[in-house]
C-alpha positions, 0 to 999 in steps of 0.5 A, spaced: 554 490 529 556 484 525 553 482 517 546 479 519 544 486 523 546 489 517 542 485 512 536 485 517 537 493 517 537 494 509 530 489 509 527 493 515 529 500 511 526 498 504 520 496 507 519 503 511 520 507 504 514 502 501 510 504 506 512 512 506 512 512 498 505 508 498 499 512 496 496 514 503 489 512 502 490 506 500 495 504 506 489 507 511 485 503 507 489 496 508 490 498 515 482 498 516 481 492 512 486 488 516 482 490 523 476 488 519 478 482 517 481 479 524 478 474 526 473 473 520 471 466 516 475 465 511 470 467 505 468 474 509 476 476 508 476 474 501 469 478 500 472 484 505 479 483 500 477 484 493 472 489 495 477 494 498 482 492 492 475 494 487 475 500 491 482 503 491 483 501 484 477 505 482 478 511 487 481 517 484 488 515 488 488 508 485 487 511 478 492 516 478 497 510 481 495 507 475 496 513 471 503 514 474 505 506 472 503 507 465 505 514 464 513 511 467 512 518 471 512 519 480 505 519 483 502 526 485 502 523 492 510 524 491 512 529 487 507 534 490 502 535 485 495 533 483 
C-alpha cells in the first residue's frame, strides 16, 4: 500500500464519520431528496432543495443541531441524550 492508498483511505474514512456523526433524520432526508431530485428540471431541484434544507433547519433535530453548534456541546444524537 504505497502513499496515495493511504491518503485516499484518510479521505474516504473522514467522509464515513460525517456521515456516521451526522443527524440521522436530516441523512435520510438527503438521500430522499437526491432520489427526488434525479432526473428533474433545474428549477424543480432548486425548489425541491431549499425546501427540504427549510424543513431540516425547522425540525426538532435541526434545532437541536443548531443548539449544540452555539452551545459548543455534542448534539443529543451523539451523546445519547434528548
Amino acid at each position: 500500500m504505497g502513499a496515495d492508498d493511504t491518503e485516499v483511505d484518510r479521505i474516504i474514512a473522514k467522509y464515513v464519520n460525517d456521515l456516521l456523526t451526522s443527524a440521522p433524520q436530516a441523512v435520510a432526508a438527503a438521500k430522499a431528496l437526491i432520489r427526488g431530485v434525479a432526473g428533474a428540471a433545474p428549477d424543480a431541484v432548486t425548489e425541491l432543495t431549499v425546501n427540504a434544507i427549510a424543513d431540516r433547519r425547522a425540525s426538532a433535530e435541526g434545532q437541536e443541531g443548531m443548539r449544540a453548534f452555539l452551545e459548543k456541546r455534542t448534539p443529543s444524537w451523539l451523546s445519547g441524550g434528548s
